[in-house]
C-alpha positions, -999 to 999 in steps of 0.1 A, spaced: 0 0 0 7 35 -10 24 55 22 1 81 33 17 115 36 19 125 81 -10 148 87 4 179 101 -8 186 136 -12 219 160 20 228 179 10 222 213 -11 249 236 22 258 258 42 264 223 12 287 209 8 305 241 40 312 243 41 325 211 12 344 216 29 358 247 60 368 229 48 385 199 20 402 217 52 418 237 63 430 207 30 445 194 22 459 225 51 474 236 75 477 210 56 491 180 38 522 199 70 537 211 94 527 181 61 543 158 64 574 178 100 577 179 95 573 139 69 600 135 85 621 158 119 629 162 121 659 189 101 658 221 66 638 214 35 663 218 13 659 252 -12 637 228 11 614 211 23 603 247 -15 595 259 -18 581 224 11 558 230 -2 545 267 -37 541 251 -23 522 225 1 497 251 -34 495 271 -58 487 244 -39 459 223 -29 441 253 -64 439 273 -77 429 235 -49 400 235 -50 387 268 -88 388 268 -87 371 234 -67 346 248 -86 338 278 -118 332 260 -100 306 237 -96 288 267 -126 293 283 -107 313 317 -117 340 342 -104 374 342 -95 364 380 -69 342 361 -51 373 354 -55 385 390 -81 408 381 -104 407 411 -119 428 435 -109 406 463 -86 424 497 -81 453 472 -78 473 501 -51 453 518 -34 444 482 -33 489 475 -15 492 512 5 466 502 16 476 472 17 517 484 46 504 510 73 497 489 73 529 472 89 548 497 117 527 502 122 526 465 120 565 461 145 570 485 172 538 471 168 555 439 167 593 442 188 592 472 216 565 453 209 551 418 203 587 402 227 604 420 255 573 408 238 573 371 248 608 365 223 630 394 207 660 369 229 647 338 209 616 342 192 612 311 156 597 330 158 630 352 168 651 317 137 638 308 112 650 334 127 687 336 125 684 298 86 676 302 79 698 327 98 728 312 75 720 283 42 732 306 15 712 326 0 697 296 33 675 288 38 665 321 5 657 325 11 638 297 40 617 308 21 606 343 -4 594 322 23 572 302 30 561 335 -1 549 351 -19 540 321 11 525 296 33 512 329 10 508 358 -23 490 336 -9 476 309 23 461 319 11 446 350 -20 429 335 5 419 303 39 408 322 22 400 359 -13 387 348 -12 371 317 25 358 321 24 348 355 -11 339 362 -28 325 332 -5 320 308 11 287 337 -20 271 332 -17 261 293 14 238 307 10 202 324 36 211 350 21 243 358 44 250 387 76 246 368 61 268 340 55 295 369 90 297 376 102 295 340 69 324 340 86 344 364 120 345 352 108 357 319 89 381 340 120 399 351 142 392 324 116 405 296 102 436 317 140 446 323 154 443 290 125 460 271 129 492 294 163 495 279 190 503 305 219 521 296 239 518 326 248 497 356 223 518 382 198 521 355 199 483 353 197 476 388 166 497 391 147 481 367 157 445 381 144 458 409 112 472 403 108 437 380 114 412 410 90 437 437 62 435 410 68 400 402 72 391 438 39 410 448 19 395 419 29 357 432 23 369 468 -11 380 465 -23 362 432 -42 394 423 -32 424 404 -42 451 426 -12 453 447 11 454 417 -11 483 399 -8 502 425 29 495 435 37 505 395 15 531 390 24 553 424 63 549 418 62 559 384 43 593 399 62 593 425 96 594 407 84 621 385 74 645 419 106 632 432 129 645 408 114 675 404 114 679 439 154 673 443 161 685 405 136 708 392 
């Protein structure tokens, strides 16, 4: 008898989710910000920075949604739950001030102090009027604090696991691509810089597999990247 050609089958849900995963990393986070600094070669107007946070928000709640009703999952299987919210907010509201003071107080000031090109930044906004800096707290909280956490502390960490069969390995695997990924997208130029960001990836990673929910990490994201702007401009402006 004639050989019958091998059916091709599906890769395998923990290959496709990973995939998904990686490439909605790259649309999400990559393309907004490398569009913008296309379109725009000086400092972005107020509107293209909300435009860009928008855009990092929208396209990854429409992936990670996407993705959960393919296999039939919660949005609690990102962490998104109303549950100890108040306790989670404390929580994550308590490591900012040790963080604002281990960075303004010895990162920046090693990284170059006002040369430093994140602080160069925030005078640079807030030189430009309210409407810019406005702007760039809103590419903080909405682009860093929302859609970052629900992306690389939700989706990674909490649903993504469960299209393994050893779910707790994956976890581990998840949260070491958690920091590594988060870290190295941020783009640190220097040896402070880095350590920063490692920083802030392990405390957000840490809080999201502490508490299982995304409220703590939100918040924890969302009130250091307001904080370091009020900080700088406190010690800098």
């Amino acid at each position: 008898m004639p050989e019958t050609a091998p059916v091709p089958t599906a890769a395998p849900a923990p290959v496709r989710s990973s995939a998904v995963f990686l490439t909605g990393a790259f649309v999400c986070f990559v393309v907004p910000p490398l569009t913008l600094g296309l379109l725009v070669r000086d400092s972005p107007p107020p509107l293209a920075l909300v435009a860009v946070a928008l855009a990092e928000l929208v396209s990854a709640v429409v992936l990670v949604f996407w993705w959960l009703r393919r296999r039939s999952l919660a949005p609690s299987a990102v962490g998104l739950t109303s549950r100890h919210w108040v306790r989670d907010a404390l929580l994550g509201a308590a490591i900012v001030p040790p963080r604002v003071l281990l960075e303004v107080g010895v990162l920046i000031p090693m990284d170059g102090g006002a040369e430093n090109p994140g602080v160069q930044e925030v005078l640079t906004n807030a030189s430009a009027g309210v409407a810019a800096l406005a702007a760039t707290l809103v590419l903080g909280v909405v682009g860093g604090g929302l859609a970052e956490e629900l992306y690389f502390r939700g989706f990674l960490l909490g649903a993504l696991p469960t299209a393994f069969v050893h779910r707790r390995a994956a976890l581990y695997g998840a949260a070491a691509v958690s920091v590594l990924l988060f870290s190295v997208l941020h783009l640190p130029a220097s040896g402070p810089d880095i350590a920063a960001i490692v920083l802030a990836s392990v405390v957000y990673t840490g809080l999201f597999l502490l508490t299982r929910r995304l409220t703590a990490t939100v918040v924890a994201h969302s009130l250091w990247n307001v904080s370091a702007v009020v900080a700088v401009l406190a010690v800098y402006g």
